[in-house]
N, C-alpha and C positions, 0 to 999 in steps of 0.2 A: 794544763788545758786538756779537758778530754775529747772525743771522737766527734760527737755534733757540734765541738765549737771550731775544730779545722774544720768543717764545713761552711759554718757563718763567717769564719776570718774568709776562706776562700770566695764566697759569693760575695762578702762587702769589697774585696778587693779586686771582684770582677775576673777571676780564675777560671772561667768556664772549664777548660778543659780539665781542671784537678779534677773538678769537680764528682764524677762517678769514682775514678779509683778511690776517693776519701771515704764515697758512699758503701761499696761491696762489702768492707768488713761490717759494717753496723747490721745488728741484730733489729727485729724488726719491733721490739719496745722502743729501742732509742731512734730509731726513722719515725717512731710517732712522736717524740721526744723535740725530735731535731722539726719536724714539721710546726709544730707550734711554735718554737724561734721562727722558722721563717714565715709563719703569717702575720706573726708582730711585726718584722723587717719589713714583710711587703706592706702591711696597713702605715708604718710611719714614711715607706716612700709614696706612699696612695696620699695621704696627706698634708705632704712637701709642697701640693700642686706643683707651680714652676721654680721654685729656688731653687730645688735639688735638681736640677735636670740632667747635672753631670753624674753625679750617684744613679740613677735612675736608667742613664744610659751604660753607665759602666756595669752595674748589678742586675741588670732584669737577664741575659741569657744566663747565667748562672742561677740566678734564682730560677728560672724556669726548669733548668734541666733543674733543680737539685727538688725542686716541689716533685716534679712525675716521678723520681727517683723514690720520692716517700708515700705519696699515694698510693694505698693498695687498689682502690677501687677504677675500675674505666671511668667511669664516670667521673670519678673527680679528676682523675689523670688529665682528662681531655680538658673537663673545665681550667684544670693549672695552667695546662699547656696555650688556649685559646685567649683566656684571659686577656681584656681589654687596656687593663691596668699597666700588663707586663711585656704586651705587646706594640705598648705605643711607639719606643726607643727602635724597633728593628721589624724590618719589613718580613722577614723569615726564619723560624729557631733554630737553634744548632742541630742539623740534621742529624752529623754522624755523632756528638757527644750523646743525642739525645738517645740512639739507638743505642749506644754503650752504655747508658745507664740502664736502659729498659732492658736487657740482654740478658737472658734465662729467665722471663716470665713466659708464661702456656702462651702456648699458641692462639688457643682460643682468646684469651687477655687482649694480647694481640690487635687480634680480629677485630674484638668488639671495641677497643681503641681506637683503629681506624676509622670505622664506622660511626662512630662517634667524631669524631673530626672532621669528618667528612660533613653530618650533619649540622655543624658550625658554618651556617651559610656568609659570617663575616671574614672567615680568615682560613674555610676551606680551600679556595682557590691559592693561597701562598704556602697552606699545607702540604700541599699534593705530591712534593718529593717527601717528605715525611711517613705520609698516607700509602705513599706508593711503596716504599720500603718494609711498612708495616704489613702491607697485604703479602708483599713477596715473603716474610717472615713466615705469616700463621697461617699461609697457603689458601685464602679465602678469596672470593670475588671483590673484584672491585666496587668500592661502592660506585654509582651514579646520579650523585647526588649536581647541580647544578655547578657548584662551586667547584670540584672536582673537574667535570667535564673543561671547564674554563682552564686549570691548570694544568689536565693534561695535553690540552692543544697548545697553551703556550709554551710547555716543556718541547712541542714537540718541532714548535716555529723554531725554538730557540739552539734545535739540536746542529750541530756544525754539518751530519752527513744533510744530501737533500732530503725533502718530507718524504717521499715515497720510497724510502731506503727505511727511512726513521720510522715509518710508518709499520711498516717489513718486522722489521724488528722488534716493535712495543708489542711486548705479551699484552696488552689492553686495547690492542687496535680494534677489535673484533667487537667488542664489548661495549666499547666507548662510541665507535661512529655514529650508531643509530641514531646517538642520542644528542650529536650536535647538534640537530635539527629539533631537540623538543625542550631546550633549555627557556625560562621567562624572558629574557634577553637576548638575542644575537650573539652567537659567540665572538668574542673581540677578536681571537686569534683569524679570524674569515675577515673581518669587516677591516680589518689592519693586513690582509694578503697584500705581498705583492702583487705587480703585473704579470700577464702570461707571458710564459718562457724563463721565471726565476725558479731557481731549483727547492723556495718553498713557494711557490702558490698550490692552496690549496685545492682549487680546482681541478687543477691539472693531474695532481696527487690522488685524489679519490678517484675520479676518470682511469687513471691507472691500474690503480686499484682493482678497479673493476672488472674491469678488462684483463685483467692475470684471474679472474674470479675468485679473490680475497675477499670481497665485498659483495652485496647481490643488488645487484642494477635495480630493480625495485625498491631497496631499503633507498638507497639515495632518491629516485624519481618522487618515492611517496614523501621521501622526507621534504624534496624542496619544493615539491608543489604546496606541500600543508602549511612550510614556513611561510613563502610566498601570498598563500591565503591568508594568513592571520595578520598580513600589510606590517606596513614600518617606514622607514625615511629609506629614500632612493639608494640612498648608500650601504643601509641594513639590507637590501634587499639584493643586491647586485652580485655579490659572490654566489647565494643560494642560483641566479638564473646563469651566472655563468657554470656553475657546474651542470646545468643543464645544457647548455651548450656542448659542452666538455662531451659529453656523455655522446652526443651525436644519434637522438631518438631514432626510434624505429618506426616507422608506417604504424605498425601495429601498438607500440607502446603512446604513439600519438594520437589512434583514435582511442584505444581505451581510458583517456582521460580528458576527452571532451567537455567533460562538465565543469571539470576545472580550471582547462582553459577561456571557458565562458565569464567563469566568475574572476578570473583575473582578470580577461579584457575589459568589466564594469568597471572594476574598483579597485585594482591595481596601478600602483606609482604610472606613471607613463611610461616610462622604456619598456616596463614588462608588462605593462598591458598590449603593447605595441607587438613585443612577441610574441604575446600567447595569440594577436590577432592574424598575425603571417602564418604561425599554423595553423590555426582553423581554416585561413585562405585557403592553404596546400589542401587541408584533406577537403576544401568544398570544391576546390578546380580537381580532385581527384575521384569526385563524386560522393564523399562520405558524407556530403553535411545534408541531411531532410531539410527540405522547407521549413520543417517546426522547429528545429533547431537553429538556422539561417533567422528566424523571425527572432526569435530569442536572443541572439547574438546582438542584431540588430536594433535591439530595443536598447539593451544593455550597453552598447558602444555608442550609441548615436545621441543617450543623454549624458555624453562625459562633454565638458567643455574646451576642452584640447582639439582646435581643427583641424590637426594633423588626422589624427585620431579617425574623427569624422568621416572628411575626405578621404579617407583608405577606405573607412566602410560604404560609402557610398559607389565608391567603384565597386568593389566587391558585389553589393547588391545590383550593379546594374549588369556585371556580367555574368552573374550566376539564373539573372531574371531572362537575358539576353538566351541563355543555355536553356532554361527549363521554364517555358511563358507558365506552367502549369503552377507555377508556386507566386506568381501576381499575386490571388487575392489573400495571400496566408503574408505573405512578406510585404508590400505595398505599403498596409494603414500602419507600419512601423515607421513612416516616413514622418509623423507626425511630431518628434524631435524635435528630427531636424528641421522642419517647418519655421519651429519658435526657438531655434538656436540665436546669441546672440549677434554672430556673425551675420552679415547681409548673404557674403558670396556664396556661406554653405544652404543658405536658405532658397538662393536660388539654383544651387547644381540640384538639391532635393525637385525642387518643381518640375525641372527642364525632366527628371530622371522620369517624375510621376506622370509627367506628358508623353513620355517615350514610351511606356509599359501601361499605360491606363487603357482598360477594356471598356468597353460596352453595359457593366454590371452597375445599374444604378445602386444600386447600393453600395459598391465602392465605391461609385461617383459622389455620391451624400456622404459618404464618411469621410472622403478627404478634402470634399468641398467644407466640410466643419471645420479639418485639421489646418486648413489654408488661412483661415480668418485670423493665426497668430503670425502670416508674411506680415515684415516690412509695407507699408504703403509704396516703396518701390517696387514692388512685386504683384502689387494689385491688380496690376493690367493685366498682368500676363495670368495671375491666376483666373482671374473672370473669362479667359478664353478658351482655358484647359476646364474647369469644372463648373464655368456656371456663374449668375449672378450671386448666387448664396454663398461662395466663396469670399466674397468680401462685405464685412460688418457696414451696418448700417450706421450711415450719419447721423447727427442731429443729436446726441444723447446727452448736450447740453454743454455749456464752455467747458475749457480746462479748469481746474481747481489744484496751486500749487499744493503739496506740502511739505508743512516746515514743524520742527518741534516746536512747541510754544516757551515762548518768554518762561522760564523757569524760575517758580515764587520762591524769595529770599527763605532758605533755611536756616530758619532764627534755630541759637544756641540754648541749651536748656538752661536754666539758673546753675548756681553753686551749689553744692551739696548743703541739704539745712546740717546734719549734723557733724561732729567730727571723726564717727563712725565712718559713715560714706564717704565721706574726703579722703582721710584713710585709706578706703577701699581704691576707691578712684588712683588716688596718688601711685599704691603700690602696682596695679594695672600699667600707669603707664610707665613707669619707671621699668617693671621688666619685661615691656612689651620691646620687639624690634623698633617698632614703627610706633607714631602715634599722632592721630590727626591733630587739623587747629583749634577741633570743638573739646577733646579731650586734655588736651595741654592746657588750655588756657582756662576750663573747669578747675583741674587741678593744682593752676596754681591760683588762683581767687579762692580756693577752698581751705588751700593752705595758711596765707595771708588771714583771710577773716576767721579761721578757728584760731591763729594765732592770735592774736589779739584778744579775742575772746575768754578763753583758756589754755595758755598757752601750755602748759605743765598736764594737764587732759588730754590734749590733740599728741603731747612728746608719749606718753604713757602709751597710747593707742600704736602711733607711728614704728615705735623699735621694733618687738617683734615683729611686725609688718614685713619689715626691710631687714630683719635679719640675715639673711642671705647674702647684700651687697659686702663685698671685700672690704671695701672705709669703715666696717663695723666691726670685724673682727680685728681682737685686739693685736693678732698675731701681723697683721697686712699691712694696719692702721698708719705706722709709718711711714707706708707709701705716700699718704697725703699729704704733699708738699702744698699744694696748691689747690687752683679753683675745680671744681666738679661741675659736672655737665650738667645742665638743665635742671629739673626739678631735684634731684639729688643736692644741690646746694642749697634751696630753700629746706629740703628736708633737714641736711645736717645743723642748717641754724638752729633750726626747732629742737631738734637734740641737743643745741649746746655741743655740737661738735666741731670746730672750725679748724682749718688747717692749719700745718705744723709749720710753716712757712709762706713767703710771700711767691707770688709768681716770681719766676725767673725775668730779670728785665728785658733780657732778647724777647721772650715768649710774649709779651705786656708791648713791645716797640715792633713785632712784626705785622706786617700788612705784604697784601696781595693783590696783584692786578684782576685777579678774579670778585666779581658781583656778591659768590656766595660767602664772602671772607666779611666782607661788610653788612651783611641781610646776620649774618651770625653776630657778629659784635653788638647790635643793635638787640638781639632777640638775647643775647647772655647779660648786656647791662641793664635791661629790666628786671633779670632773674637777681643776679648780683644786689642791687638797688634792694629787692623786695626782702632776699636774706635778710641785708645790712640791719634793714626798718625793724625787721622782727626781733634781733637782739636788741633795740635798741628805743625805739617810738613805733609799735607797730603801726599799720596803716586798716582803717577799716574794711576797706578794700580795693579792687584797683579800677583804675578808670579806663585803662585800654582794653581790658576784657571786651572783644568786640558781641556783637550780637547776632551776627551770620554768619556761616561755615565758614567763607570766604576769606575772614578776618575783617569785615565791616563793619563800622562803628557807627550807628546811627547815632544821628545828631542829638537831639533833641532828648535819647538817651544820655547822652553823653553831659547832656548840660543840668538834666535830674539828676547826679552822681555829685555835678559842680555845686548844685544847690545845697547836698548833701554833707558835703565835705564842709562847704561856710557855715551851717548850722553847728557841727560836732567843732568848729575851731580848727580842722586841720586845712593843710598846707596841702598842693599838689606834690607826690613826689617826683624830682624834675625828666628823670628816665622814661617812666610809665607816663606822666603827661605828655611827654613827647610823640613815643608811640601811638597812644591814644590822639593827636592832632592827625598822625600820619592815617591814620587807618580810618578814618571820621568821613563819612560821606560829604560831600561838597553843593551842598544845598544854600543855594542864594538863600532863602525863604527863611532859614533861619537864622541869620545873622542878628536881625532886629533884639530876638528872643535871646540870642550869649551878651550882645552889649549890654543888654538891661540885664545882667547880675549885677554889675555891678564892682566884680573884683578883678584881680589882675588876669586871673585864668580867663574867665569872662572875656575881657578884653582883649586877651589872646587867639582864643578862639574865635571869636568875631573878626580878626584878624585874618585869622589863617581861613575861615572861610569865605572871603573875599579875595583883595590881591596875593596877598600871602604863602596862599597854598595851592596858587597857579600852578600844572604840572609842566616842569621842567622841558626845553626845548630840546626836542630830535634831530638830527642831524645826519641826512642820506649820503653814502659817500661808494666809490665802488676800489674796495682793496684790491693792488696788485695781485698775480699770479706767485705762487711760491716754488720754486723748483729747489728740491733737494740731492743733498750730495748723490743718493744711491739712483738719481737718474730718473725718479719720479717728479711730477707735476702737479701740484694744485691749480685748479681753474680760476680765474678771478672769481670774486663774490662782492656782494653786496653785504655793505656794513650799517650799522647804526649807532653813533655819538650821543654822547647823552650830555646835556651841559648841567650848569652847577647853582644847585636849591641855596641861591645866598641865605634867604631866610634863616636855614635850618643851620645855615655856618654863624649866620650871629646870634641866634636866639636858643637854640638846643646845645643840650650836654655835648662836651667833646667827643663821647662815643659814636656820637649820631655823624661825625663828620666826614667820615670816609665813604657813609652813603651817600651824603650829598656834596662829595668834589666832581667836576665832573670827568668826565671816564669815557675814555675812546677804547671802541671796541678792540679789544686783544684777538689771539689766537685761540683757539682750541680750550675750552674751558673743561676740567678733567674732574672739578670737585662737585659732583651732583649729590643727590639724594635731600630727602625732607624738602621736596621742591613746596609741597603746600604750607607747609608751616612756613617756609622761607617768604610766599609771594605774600602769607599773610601778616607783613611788615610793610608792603605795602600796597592794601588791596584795591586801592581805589585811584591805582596811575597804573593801570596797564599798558600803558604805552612804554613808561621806563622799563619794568619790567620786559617786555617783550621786547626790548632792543639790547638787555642785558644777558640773553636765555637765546639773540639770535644763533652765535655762535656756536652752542651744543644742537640746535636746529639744524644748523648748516653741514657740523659734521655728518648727522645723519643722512644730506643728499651725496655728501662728496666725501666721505669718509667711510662710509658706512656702518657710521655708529649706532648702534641702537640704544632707545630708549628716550632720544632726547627730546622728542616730540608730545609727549604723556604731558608736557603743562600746557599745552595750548587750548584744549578743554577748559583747564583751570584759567587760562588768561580770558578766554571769549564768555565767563561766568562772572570774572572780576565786572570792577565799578571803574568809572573814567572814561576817556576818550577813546575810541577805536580808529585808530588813526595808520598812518605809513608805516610806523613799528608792528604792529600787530599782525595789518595785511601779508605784509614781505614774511614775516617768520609763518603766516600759514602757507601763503604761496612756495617758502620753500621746501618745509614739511610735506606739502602735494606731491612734491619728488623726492622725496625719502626711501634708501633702499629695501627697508624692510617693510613689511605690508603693516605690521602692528603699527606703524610710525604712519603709514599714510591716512590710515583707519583715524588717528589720533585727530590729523588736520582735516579731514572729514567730518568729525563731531565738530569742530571746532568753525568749518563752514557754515556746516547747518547752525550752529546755534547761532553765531552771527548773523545769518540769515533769518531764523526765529523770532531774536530780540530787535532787528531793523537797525544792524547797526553793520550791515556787509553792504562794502559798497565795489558792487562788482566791476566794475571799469576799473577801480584801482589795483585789484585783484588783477581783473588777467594783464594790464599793464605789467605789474611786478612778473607775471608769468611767462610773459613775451623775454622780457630783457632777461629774468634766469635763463633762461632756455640760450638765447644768445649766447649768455657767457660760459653756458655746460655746466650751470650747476644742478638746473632740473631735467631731468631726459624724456621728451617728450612720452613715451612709450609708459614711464610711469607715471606720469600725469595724467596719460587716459585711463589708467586703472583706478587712479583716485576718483576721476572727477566720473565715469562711470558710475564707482560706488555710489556718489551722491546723487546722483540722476536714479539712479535705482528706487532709490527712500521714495522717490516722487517728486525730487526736486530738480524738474526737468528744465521749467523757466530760469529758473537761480544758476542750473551749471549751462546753459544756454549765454546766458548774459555774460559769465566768466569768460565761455570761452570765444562768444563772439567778439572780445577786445584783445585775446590770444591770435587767432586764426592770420589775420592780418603778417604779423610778423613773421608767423612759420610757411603762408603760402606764397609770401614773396620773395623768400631764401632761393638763392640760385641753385643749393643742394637742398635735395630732402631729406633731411634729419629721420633717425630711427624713429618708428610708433608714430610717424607724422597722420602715417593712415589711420592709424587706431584712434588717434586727437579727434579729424576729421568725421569715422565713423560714432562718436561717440555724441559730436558735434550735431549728426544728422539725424540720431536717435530722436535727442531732444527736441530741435527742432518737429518734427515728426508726432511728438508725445505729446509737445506742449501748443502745437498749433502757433507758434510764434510765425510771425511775418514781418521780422528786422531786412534791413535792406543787407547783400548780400556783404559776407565781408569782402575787403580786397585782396585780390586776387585767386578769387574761387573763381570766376567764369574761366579763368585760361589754364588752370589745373584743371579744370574739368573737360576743356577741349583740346588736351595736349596728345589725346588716344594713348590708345594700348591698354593692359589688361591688369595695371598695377592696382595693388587695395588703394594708394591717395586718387589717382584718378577715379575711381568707381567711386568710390566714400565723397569724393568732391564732387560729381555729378548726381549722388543720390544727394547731399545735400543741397545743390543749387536747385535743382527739381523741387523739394521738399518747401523751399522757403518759398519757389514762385507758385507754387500751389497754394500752400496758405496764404502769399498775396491775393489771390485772384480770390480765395475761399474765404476770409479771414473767421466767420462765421462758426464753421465747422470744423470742430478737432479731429483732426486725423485718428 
């Protein structure tokens, strides 16, 4: 054995450490010698994918140090060393073997090593003790590269003395700081600081810093104002203003950055819009802020929607107006905001302000008699006595006119591919797509089907290479396929004449789930399965549940020109896919007459199923226990929905179809989401079942706060069938969903119910009253939802919701959080839409209870609001 082969023994057996002493003697023909062994070695563990994983783990540090070891070049050096391939087994390379091999190359080599590594913005950051040893080496600058920056901070969290010891000591402190602040990213080691007072927060550290003058109190102010300016999430944002804090400004370092704090108080997160606005306060009660600057500020802060926010500036501007009357007309017509803010009370401390400081200058009079026309009609009176009749808009300009999205036309499916090209094309799209809708799946597999048939040895010819890629194809993996394959890959393999090596395992063939999407899959795989089967065997011309609208709709009367079609050619329905096709079949009386006159059994079936037959399933409203768990925590009660049992479909459908139609009491916590569209389109035309099946991932979203599970109620208020108690309850509890994407979701889902004239609002805020009761909806995020919808212009529609709401929340002997905000939202509409419903109960005595709370004001601005429009009915507000 000679000298590069103890090399490869030593890397295959995972020897890192031999590894350089083996290296030093070899002359540098046999290091290029020994490098091409190890690019063979690394291409056959490159091509193990996962079998080798134990080789692959055992051999990559060795092979790494023994590749840099043979590389004469930087360049490749760094590429050996960064390598995707060799770094997947270990989060960081052998620091000191790797220095030991590299050990009597130049300096410069070095250098440019580093640098090179550095510029590897995937695995510079895990580099950085490597990097940092190599600069100490060839005596060069650090690089400052992003990736770097990241790993010297978390070297520096990670050092045992405190940071501002650790800090002391890093020959790179100097070099590196500036540049925490200009990274694309947040530096982690900041936004993962401890709290103030731990020996590494790094606030406290640079602050330090500073102050020994290690650092230049400038480099840090400009760095965190800049970060600060370029925004991020409250959390990204928070270390850069505590090291402002930290730092404890100066009068003078606080006015020379006025302008920055203007633009943070617009458009910065809250807290630190909030502080850049306390010091602007300071330097305007110290006299530093001009009128022009005061107006500016004012503009900027007064259209944030945060009435904390507001109400800070609004004082501010009344006592710097109070101090200096001479900047009225510069600061004043900024009031115009807050005028049309959506809050009531900020719109009136605005007026009360412009009545206090309004001069004489008709033309301030006129401009803010215009800015006034956007109050509240609660506000009307009082603005008509501060600036005039033209402060408040003329009547008359004609009823309300709700709006609503219109009924959205069925998006019919395109045909099948005509040739076996396109199908092909198609097929491989969805196959390596992540995702893929119901219009594309069910293209693809009617495409498959009828070229099979057709030329089945044409459509195989075309299909392989296609699908070359999939793992079932290679002959080295092939093995693997014991069993059934996913979706359109099983019809593909039939077409290849490729079937697996085995049967399913009988556990895997006998398991079932209390979960909805265990059974919407068995259903949507024994069609697939079925249509495989056909194509070895009697292919089918083609399928009959291919629906004809996005949805998974299956018009009728389509359906029954397919039936005509199949009697003519002699074939038979096959029993899976007809099945499907009954489920997904729109339920039109009208056409019954039209299936019994085939005259065959399908025929007959159909006409069946579109009559008694294919009645949808009874729901069943029930309210589950509270759940209290071991660690002390509490579930709220909820409301459930039971779904009972499709006998039909238990005597007349395949046994696969059986487990959708047993019936099924709502379980807990359902965990198996995703492919929700493909899934409802199994059964698009009972949204009710669905939507009692889909409550519980709804639910966790008010009371768990789960996201995401709200995204099919779109898809439900779009389906065919009844819109009934299932439907309402899961948008109702969606309305108080924690996250806003989730409430957005049952907002679409309003309005289009509302569109198509199938919301029926009384049962809505009924369902909304008794969530609320139980704490699964929190009032506070309900009036953000139903806000949003009132916004669209759907003021009568979230009116009617919540005048069957109100009743319940305002005769609670406590008031519930956001009751005001319910209330205020309540009174908008009202307001908007000119409605003149009698009042609900118990608005007149929240609204004469006094005091100076938002549900009393929100309860008298709406009790006002509706006996106006009684008296007016006429005229919209």
């Amino acid at each position: 054995m000679n000298a590069t082969d103890d090399v490869l023994e030593a890397v295959r057996a995972g020897r890192t450490a031999d590894v350089p002493g083996l290296l030093k003697p070899l002359e540098r023909s046999q290091r290029r010698v020994l490098l091409t062994g190890l690019k063979e070695l690394r291409g056959t563990l490159r091509s193990s994918r996962w079998e080798r994983w134990e080789d692959r783990n055992l051999m990559s540090p060795a092979l790494v140090v023994a590749g840099a070891g043979c590389n004469t070049g930087a360049a490749a050096a760094a590429a050996w060393i960064g390598a995707a391939d060799l770094r997947r087994w270990m989060t960081q390379p052998p620091v000191a073997t790797l220095l030991d091999v590299l050990a009597g190359r130049d300096p410069q080599w070095l250098g440019d090593l580093a640098h090179r590594l550095a510029a590897r913005s995937v695995t510079a950051e895990e580099d950085y003790p490597l990097i940092s040893e190599l600069v100490r080496l060839a005596g060069c600058p650090m690089p400052v590269t992003d990736g770097c920056v990241e790993g010297w901070a978390a070297a520096m969290t990670a050092s045992r003395l405190p940071l501002a010891v650790a800090l002391r000591r890093d020959p790179h402190a100097t070099a590196l700081i500036p540049h925490l602040f200009e990274t694309a990213e947040p530096v982690r080691a900041f936004t993962w600081s401890p709290r103030p007072g731990h020996p590494h927060h790094w606030p406290t550290a640079l602050a330090t810093l500073a102050d020994e003058g290690r650092v230049k109190r400038a480099v840090l102010l400009d760095g965190c104002t800049a970060r600060l300016l370029r925004g991020g999430k409250p959390a990204q944002m928070r270390p850069y203003q505590a090291i402002l804090e930290a730092l404890h400004l100066t009068g003078e370092e606080e006015r020379e950055r006025v302008g920055d704090w203007i633009a943070l108080a617009a458009d910065a997160p809250s807290a630190v819009a909030g502080s850049a606005q306390q010091t602007l306060a300071r330097l305007a009660a110290a006299g530093f802020l001009t009128p022009r600057v005061l107006a500016e500020m004012s503009a900027a802060v007064l259209f944030r929607p945060e009435k904390k926010l507001v109400r800070a500036q609004l004082v501010l501007i009344g006592r710097e107006l109070t101090r200096d009357a001479a900047a009225v007309p510069e600061v004043l017509p900024k009031l115009a905001d807050a005028f049309g803010h959506a809050d009531t009370d900020i719109q009136g401390r605005a007026l009360k302000l412009a009545a206090v400081h309004l001069t004489d200058d008709p033309a301030l009079r006129a401009e803010l008699a215009e800015y006034a026309r956007q109050l509240s009609p609660a506000h009307r009176a009082r603005a008509m006595e501060v600036f005039g009749p033209s402060a408040v808009p003329a009547e008359g300009n004609g009823p309300y006119h709700e709006t609503l999205p219109p009924p959205p036309a069925p998006a019919r499916l395109t045909p099948a591919p005509e040739t076996a090209e396109e199908a092909v094309e198609l097929v491989s799209a969805v196959i390596n797509a992540r995702t893929a809708g119901v219009e594309e799946f069910e293209r693809a597999l009617d495409g498959l089907v009828r070229h099979a048939r057709r030329d089945r040895a044409a459509l195989a010819e075309a299909l392989r290479p296609a699908l070359a890629g999939l793992w079932w194809l290679d002959p080295e993996q092939s093995h693997r396929y014991t069993h059934e394959l996913p979706g359109l890959e099983h019809v593909a393999a039939a077409v290849l004449d490729m079937p697996p090596t085995a049967e399913p395992p009988p556990a895997l063939m006998s398991w079932r789930s209390d979960c909805h999407h265990t059974a919407l899959r068995t259903v949507r795989h024994a069609r697939v399965k079925e249509a495989a089967q056909r194509i070895t065997s009697r292919p089918l011309p083609f399928l009959l549940a291919t629906p004809t609208e996005a949805t998974g709709t299956l018009d009728p009367r389509v359906l029954i020109a397919r039936l005509v079609e199949y009697a003519r050619l002699g074939e038979d329905p096959a029993p899976a896919d007809f099945a499907q096709a009954l489920l997904r079949v729109r339920r039109d009386a009208a056409v019954l007459p039209e299936a019994a006159a085939l005259g065959t059994p399908a025929g007959d079936r159909l006409a069946s199923w579109l009559g008694a037959a294919g009645q949808p399933v009874s729901v069943t409203r029930r309210t589950a226990a509270a759940e209290r768990y071991a660690y002390g925590t509490e579930d709220p009660a909820r409301l459930v929905m039971d779904t009972g049992e499709r006998t039909p479909v238990l005597l007349e459908f395949p046994d696969t179809f059986h487990e959708l139609a047993g019936a099924r009491q709502t379980g807990d916590r359902c965990w198996d989401g995703s492919d929700d569209a493909t899934l409802m389109a199994v059964l698009p035309e009972d949204r009710e079942t669905l939507a009692a099946w889909w409550l519980p991932l709804v639910t966790a979203c008010a009371v768990h706060a789960q996201r995401g599970g709200a995204t099919t109620l779109p898809l439900l208020a779009a389906a065919g069938g009844h819109a009934g108690p299932a439907l309402h309850l899961a948008v109702a509890t969606a309305l108080g969903a924690r996250h806003p994407e989730d409430r957005l979701s049952a907002v679409d889902a309003l309005l289009a119910l509302a569109g198509r004239g199938d919301l029926n609002a009384v049962r809505l805020g009924g369902d909304l009253a008794e969530l609320i009761g139980l704490g699964t909806v929190k009032p506070s995020r309900l009036a953000d939802s139903l806000r949003t919808a009132a916004a669209t212009g759907a003021y009568a529609t979230t009116w009617a919701v919540l005048a069957a709401v109100l009743p319940a929340l305002l005769t609670r002997t406590a008031d519930p959080r956001g009751a005001g905000d319910l209330v205020a939202t309540a009174a908008e509409c009202v307001e908007q839409s000119g409605a003149a419903s009698p009042e609900p109960a118990g608005l007149a005595d929240t609204a004469a209870r006094g005091g100076t709370s938002r549900l009393v004001a929100q309860a008298a601005r709406l009790r006002d609001a509706l006996r106006r429009n009684e008296r007016n009915p006429a005229a919209r507000s």
